[in-house]
C-alpha positions in Angstrom: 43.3 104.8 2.0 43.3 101.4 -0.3 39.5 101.1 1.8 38.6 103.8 1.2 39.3 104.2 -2.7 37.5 100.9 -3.0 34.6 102.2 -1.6 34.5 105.2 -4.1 35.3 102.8 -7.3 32.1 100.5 -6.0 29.9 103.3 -4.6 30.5 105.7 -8.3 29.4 102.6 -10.2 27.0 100.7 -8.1 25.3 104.7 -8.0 25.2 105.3 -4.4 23.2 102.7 -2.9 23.5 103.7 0.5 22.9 107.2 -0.3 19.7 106.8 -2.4 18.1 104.2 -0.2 19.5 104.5 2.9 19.5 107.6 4.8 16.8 109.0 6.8 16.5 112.7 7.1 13.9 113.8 10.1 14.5 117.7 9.8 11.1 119.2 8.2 11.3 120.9 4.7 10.8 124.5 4.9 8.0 125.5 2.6 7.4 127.9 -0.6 10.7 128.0 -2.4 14.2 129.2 -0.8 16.8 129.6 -3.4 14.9 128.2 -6.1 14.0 124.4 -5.0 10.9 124.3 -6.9 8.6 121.6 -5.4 11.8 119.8 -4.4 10.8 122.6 -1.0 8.6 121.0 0.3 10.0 117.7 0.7 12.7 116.9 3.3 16.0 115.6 2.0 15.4 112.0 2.9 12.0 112.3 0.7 13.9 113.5 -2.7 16.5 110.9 -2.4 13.7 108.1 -2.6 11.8 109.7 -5.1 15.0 109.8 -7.1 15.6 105.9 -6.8 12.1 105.3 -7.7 12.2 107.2 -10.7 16.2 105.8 -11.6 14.7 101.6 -11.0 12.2 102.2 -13.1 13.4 103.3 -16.3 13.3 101.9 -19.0 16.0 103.4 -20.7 19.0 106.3 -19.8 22.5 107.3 -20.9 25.4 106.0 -18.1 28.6 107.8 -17.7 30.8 106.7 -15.2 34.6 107.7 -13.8 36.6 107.7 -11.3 40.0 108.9 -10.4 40.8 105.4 -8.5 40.7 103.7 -11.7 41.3 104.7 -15.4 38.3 103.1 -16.7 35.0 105.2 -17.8 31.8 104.3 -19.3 29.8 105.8 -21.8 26.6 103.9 -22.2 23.0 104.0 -23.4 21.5 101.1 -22.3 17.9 99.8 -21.5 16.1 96.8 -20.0 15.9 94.7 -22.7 19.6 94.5 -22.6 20.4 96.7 -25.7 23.1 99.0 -25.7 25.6 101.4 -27.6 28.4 103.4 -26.7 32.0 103.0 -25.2 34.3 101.8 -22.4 37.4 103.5 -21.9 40.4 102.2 -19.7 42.6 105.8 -20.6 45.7 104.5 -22.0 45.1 100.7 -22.8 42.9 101.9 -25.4 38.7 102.3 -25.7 36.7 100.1 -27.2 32.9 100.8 -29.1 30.5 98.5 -28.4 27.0 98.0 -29.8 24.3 95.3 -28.2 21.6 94.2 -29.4 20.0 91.1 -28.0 22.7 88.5 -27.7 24.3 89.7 -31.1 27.6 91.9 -29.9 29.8 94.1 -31.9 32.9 95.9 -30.8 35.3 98.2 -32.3 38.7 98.4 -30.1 40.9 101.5 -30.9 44.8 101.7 -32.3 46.0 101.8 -28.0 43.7 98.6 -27.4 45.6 96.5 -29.6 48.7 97.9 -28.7 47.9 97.4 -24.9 47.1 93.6 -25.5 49.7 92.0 -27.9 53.5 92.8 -27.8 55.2 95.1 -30.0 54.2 95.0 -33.8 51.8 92.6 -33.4 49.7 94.7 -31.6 50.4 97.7 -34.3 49.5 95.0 -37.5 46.5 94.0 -35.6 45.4 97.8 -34.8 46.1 98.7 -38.5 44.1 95.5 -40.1 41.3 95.9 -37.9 40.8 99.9 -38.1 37.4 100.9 -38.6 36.2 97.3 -38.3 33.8 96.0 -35.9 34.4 92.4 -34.2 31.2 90.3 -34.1 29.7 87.7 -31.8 27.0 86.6 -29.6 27.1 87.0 -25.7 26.1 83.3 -25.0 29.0 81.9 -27.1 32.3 84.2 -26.6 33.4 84.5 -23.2 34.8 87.7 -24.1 32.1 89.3 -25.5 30.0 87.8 -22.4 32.2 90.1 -20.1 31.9 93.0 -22.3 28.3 93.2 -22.4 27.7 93.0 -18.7 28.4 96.3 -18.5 25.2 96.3 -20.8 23.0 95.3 -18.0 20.4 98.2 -17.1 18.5 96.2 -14.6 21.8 94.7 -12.6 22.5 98.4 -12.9 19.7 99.1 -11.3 19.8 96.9 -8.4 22.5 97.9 -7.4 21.3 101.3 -7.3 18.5 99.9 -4.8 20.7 98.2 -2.6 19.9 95.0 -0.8 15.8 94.4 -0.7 13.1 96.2 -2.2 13.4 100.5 -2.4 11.2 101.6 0.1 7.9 102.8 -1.4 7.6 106.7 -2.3 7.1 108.6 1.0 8.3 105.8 3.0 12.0 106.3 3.6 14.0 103.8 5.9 15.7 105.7 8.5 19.8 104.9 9.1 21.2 108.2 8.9 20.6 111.7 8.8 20.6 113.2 4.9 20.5 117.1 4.3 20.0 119.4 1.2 22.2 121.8 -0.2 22.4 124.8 -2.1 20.7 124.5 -5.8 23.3 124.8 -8.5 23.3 123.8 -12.2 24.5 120.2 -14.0 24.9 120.5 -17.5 22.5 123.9 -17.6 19.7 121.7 -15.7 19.2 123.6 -12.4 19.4 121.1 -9.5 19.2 120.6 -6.2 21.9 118.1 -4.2 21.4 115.8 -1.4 24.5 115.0 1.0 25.1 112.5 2.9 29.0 112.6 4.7 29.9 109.3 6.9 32.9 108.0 8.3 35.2 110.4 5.8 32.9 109.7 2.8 30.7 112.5 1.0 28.0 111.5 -1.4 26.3 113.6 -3.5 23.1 113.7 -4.9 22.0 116.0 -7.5 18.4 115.9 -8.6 16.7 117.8 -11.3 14.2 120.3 -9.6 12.1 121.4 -13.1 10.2 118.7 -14.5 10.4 115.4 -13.5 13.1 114.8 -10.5 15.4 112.7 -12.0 18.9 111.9 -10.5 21.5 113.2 -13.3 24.4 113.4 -11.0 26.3 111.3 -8.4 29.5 112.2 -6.7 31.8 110.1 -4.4 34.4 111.6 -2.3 36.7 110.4 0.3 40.7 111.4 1.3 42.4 112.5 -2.3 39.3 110.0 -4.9 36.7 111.1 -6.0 33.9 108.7 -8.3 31.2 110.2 -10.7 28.3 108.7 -12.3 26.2 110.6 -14.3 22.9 110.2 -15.8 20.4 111.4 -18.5 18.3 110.7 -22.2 15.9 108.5 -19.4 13.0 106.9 -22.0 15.4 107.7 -24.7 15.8 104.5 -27.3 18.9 102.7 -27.4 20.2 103.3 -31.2 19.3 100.4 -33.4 21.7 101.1 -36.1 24.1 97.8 -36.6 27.2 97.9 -38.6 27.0 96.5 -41.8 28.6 92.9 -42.7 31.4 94.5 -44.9 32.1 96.6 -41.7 32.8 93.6 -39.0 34.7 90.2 -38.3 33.9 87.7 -36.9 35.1 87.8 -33.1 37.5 84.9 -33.4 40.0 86.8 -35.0 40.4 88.4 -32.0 40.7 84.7 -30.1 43.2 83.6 -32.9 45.6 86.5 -31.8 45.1 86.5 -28.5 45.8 82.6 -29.0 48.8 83.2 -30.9 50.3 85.6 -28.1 49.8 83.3 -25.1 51.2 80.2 -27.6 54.1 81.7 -28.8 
């Protein structure tokens, strides 16, 4: 079980690697277009799943959500390659925190259950109370903090892992392991889309790939025993806001140190 719920936590957020790179399915499409597959018909299963990756590794941009039920945390990120980002991380009841990146420069904005979560009694309510509506700000090369924040910033890393180990194979080229198959065409988010299944040792991973337009993967789904993992995907090519919050809006991260400081001393 403990395996196995590890394996959804890592597969949900490292986006599948095994099931967008590594299956092979040898089974030949069937052509024209049953149940509404669009062009996605004519390819075999194996086919959409690479085409997918390709199109996911090279973007240069695209929104992340992310959650699973092994773990209380959840992302909610537009990020691109240039290491930009804006948007939230949630860890359910220990609070959520804003963040906005751009370049090195870091700004975060922790909620009233974040402070609460990480100093004892009042302190965390004085803290979550003096710093409402205020954004903490740093730079990613000099706060250790604000370094492990913005990883999660990281479209490329993201990316990599969503290729898994080596080079993606190239479009039309897939590298047989195991056997992938298609299934029904259903809807995400009122985009019709067709999903690709791969089920091995107990695990079920889910593809779901946009059949009008260009085939992007928009969902991902991890199952196995009672967990289940979900990463979902969208706004590719769409600019990471720029907007910054102004200078009568932030602090300067250290007052987060000073407390935290303060806690551990006292």
């Amino acid at each position: 079980m403990t395996t196995r719920r590890r394996a959804v936590t890592a597969t949900a957020l490292g986006c599948g690697a095994a099931l967008l790179a590594g299956a092979a399915c040898t089974a030949a499409a069937a052509a024209g277009d049953p149940d509404g597959e669009g062009d996605l018909a004519g390819k075999s299963a194996q086919q959409i799943s690479d085409d997918a990756l390709h199109r996911l590794v090279s973007a240069k941009s695209l929104r992340l959500r992310t959650e699973t039920t092994a773990d209380p945390t959840k992302l909610d990120l537009t990020l691109d390659k240039a290491g930009n980002c804006a948007g939230a991380i949630s860890k359910g009841e220990l609070g959520r925190v804003e963040i906005i990146k751009r370049g090195n420069q870091v700004w975060m904005k922790p909620d009233a259950a974040f402070w609460k979560s990480q100093l004892p009694g009042e302190e965390g309510a004085r803290a979550a109370a003096k710093y409402r509506n205020t954004f903490l700000h740093g730079t990613a090369d000099h706060d250790a903090f604000l370094q492990n924040l913005a990883t999660a910033c990281d479209l490329t890393a993201f990316q990599k892992s969503a290729a898994g180990p080596g080079e993606p194979p190239p479009s039309g080229e897939p590298t047989p392991t195991s056997k992938l198959t298609k299934g029904h065409p259903t809807t995400h988010e009122g985009t019709p889309v067709l999903p690709v299944v791969k089920r091995t040792d107990g695990v079920t991973e889910t593809l779901y790939v946009a059949i009008k337009g260009t085939h992007y993967p928009l969902k991902l789904t991890v199952e196995a025993d009672d967990q289940k993992g979900t990463v979902l995907l969208s706004n590719y090519g769409t600019p990471v806001p720029d907007k910054t919050p102004a200078p009568g809006d932030t602090a300067d991260i250290s007052a987060l140190e000073d407390l935290f400081q303060g806690t551990h001393t006292a």
